[in-house]
TORPA-4810 file (N, C-alpha, C, O; in nm, 3 decimals):
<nodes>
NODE_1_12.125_11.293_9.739_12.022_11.194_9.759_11.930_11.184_9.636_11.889_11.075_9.595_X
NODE_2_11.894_11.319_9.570_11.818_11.314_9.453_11.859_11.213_9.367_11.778_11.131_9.324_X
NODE_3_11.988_11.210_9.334_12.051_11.086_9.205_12.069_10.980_9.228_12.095_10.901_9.137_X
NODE_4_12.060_10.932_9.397_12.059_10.777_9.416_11.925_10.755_9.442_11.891_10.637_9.454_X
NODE_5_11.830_10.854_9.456_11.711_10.780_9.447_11.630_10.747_9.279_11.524_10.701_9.237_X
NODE_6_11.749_10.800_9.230_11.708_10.807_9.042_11.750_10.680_8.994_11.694_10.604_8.915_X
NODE_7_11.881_10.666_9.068_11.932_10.533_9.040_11.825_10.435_9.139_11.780_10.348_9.064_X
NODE_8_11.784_10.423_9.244_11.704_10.360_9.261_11.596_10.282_9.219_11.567_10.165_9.243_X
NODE_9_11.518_10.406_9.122_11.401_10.405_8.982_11.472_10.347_8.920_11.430_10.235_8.890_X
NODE_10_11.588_10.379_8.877_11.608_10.253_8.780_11.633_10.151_8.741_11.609_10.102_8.631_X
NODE_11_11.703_10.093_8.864_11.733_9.964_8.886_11.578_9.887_8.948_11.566_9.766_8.931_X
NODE_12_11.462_9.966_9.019_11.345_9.893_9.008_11.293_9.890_8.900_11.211_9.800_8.889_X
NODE_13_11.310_9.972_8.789_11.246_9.908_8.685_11.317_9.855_8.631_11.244_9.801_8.549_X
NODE_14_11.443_9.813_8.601_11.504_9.663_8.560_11.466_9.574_8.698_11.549_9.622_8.776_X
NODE_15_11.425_9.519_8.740_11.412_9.432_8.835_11.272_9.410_8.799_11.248_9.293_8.769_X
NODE_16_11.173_9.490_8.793_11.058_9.497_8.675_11.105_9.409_8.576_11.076_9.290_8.569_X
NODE_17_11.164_9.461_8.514_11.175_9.416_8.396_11.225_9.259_8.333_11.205_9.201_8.227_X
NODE_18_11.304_9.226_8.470_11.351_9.147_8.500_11.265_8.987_8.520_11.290_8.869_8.494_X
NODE_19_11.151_9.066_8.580_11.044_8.977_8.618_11.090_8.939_8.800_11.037_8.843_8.856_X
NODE_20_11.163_9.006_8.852_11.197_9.027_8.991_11.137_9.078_9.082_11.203_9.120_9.177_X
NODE_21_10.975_9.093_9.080_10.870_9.180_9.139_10.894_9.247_9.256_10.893_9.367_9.285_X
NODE_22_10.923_9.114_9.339_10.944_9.148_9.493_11.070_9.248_9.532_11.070_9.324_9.629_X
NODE_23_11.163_9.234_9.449_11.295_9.309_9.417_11.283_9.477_9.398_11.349_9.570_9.444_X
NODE_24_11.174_9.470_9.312_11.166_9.591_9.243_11.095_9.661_9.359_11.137_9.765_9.410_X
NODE_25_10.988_9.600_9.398_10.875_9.665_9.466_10.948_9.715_9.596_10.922_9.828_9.637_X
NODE_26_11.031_9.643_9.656_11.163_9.683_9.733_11.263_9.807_9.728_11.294_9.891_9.813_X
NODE_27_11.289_9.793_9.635_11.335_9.937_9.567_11.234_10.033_9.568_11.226_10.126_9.649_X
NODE_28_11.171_10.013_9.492_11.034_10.134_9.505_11.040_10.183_9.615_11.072_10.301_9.628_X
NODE_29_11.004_10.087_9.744_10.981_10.126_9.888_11.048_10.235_9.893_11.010_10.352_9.898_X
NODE_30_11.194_10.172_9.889_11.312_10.255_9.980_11.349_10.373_9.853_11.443_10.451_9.872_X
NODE_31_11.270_10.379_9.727_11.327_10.492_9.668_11.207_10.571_9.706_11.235_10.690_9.694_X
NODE_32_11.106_10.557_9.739_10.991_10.658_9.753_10.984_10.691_9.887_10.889_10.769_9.904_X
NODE_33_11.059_10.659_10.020_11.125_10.649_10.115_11.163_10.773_10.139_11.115_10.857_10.216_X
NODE_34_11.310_10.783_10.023_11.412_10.863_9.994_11.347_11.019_9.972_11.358_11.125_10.033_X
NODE_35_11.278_10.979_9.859_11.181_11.089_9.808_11.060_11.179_9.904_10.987_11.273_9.875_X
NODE_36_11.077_11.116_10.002_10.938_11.167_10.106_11.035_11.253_10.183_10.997_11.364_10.219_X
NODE_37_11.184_11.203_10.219_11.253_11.269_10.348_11.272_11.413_10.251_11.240_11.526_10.287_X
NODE_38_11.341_11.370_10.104_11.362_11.527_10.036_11.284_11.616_10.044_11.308_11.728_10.090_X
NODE_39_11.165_11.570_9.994_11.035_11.664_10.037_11.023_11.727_10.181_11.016_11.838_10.233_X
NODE_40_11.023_11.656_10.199_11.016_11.693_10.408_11.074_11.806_10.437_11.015_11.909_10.468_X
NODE_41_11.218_11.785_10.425_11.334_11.884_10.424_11.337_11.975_10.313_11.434_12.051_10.310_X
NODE_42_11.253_11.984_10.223_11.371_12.094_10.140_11.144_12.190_10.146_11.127_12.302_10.098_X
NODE_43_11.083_12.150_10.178_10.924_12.276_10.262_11.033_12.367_10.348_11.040_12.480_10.300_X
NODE_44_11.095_12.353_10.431_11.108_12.500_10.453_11.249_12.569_10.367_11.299_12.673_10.410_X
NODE_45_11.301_12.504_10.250_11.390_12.576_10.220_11.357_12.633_10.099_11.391_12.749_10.075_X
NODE_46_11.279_12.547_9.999_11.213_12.564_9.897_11.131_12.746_9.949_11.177_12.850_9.900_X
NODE_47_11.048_12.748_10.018_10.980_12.827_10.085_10.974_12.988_10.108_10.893_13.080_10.122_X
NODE_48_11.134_12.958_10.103_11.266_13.083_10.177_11.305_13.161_9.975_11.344_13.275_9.948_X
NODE_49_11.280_13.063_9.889_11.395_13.102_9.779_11.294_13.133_9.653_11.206_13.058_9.609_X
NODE_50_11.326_13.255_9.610_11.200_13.327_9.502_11.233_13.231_9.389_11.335_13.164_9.370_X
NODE_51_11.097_13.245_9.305_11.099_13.180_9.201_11.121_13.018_9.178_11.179_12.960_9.086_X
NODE_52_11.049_12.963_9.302_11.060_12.817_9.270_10.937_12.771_9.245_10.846_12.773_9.327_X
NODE_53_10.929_12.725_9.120_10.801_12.598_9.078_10.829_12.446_9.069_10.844_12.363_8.980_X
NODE_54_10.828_12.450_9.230_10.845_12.292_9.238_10.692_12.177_9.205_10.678_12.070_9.146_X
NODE_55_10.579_12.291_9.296_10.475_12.220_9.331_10.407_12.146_9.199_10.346_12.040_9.209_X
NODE_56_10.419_12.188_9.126_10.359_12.113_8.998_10.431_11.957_8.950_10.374_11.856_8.908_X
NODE_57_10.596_11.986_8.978_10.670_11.877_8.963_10.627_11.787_9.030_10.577_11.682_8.989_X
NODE_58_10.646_11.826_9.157_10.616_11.762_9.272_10.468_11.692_9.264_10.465_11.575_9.304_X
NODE_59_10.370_11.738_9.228_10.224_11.691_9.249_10.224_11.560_9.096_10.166_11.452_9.097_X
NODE_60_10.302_11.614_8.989_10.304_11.502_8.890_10.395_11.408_8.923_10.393_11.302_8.860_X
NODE_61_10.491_11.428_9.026_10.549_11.311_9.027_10.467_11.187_9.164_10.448_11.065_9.154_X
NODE_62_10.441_11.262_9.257_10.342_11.224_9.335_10.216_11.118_9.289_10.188_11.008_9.337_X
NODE_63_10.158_11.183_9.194_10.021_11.127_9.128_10.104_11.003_9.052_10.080_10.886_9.082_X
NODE_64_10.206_11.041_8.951_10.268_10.888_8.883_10.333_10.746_9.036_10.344_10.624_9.030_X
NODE_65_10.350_10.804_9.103_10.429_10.681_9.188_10.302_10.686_9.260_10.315_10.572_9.306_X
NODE_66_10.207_10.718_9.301_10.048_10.660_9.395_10.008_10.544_9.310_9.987_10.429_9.348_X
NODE_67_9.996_10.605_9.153_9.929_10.496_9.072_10.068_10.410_9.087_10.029_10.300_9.126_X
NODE_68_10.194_10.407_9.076_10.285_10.287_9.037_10.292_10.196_9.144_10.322_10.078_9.126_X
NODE_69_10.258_10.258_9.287_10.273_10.155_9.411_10.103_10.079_9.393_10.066_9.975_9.449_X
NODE_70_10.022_10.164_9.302_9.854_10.043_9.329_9.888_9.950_9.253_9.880_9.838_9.304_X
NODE_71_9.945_9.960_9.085_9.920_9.907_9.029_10.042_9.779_9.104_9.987_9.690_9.168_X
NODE_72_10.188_9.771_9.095_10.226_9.681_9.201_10.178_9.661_9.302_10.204_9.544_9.330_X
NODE_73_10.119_9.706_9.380_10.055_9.577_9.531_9.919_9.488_9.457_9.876_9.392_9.520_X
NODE_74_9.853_9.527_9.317_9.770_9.428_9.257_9.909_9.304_9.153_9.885_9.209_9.078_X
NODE_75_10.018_9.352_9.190_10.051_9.211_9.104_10.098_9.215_8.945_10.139_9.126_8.870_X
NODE_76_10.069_9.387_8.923_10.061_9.355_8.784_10.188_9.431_8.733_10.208_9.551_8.716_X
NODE_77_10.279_9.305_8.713_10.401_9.325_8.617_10.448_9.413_8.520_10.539_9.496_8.524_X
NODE_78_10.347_9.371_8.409_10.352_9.482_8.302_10.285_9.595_8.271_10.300_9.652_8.163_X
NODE_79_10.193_9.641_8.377_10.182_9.778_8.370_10.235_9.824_8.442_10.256_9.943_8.416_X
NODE_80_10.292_9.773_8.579_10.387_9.843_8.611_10.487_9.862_8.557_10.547_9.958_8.604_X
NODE_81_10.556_9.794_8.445_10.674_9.830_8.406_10.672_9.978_8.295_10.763_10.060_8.293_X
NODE_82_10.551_9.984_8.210_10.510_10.073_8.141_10.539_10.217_8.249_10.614_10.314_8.242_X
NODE_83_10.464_10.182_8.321_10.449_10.290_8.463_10.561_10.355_8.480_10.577_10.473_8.448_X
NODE_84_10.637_10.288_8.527_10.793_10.295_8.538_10.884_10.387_8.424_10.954_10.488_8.422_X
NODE_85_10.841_10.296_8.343_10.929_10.356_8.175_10.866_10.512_8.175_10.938_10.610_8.160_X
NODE_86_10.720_10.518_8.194_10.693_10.587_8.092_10.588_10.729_8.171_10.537_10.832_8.126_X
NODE_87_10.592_10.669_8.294_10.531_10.792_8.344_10.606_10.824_8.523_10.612_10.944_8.553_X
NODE_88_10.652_10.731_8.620_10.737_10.773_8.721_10.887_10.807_8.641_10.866_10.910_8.576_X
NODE_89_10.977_10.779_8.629_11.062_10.779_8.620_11.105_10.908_8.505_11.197_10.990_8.502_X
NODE_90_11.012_10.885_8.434_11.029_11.060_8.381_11.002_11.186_8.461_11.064_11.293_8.463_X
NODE_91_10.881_11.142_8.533_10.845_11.281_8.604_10.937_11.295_8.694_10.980_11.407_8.720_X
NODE_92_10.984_11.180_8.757_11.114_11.210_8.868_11.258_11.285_8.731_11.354_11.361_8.742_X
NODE_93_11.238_11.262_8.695_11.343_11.319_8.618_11.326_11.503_8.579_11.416_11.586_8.591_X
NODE_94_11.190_11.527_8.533_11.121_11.645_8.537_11.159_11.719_8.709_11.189_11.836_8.732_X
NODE_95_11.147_11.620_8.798_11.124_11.696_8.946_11.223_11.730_8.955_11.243_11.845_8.995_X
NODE_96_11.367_11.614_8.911_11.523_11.620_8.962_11.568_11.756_8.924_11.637_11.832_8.992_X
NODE_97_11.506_11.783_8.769_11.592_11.888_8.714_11.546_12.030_8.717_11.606_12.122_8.662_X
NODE_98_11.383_12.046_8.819_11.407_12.144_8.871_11.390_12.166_8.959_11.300_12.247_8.984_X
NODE_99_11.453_12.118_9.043_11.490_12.127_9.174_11.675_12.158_9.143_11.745_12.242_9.201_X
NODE_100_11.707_12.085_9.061_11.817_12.205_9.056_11.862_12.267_8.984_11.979_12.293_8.960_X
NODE_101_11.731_12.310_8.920_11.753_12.486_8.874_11.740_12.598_8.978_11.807_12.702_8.983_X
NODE_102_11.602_12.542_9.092_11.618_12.595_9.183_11.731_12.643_9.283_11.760_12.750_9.337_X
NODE_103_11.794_12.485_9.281_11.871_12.550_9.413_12.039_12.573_9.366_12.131_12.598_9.443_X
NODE_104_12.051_12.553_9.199_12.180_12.574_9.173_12.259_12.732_9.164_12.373_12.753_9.124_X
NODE_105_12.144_12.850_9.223_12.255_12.960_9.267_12.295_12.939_9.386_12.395_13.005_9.414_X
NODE_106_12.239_12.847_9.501_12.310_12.849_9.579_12.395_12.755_9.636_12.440_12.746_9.750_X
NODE_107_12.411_12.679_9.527_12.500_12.527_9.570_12.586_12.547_9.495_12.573_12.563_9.373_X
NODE_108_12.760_12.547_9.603_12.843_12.584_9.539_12.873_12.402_9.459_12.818_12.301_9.502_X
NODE_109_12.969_12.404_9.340_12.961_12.273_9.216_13.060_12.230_9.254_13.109_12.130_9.202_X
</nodes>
């Protein structure tokens, strides 16, 4: 679920980019959607397994998509697209990759 909600981010910010607002903001929904159930589910597993520093990921990626859903419900195109480029979509990328550093001793490949 982590990598289709990455692909998600990124196809809303081409749809951004696109000038497809309503499109994108759509995506957003259902990728920040995605991102709430992971969270949900992985509090008590995260919890169980030494040495995980998620919460920091987690709180920067949090803080970038609060500001990316204000600045879209005001309308505004091109800072959201900046937003997108340059501060969600990295930190989701920061969160993706450790989350599985975390959980890659125990996920067989």
């Amino acid at each position: 679920m982590a990598d289709t909600c990455l692909q998600g981010l990124e196809h809303a910010k081409t749809c951004i980019n696109e000038g497809r607002f309503e499109d994108g903001i759509i995506m957003l929904h259902d990728t920040v959607y995605g991102y709430y159930q992971m969270e949900k589910a992985l509090v008590p597993v995260l919890a169980k397994l030494p040495g995980t520093t998620m919460r920091p990921f987690s709180e920067s990626l949090s803080n970038a998509r609060d500001v990316m859903v204000s600045v879209q419900a005001r309308g505004e195109g091109a800072n959201a697209l900046e937003l997108m480029q340059f501060s969600v979509v990295p930190a989701y990328k920061r969160w993706h990759a450790e989350l599985n550093r975390c959980l890659r001793p125990y996920v067989a490949l």
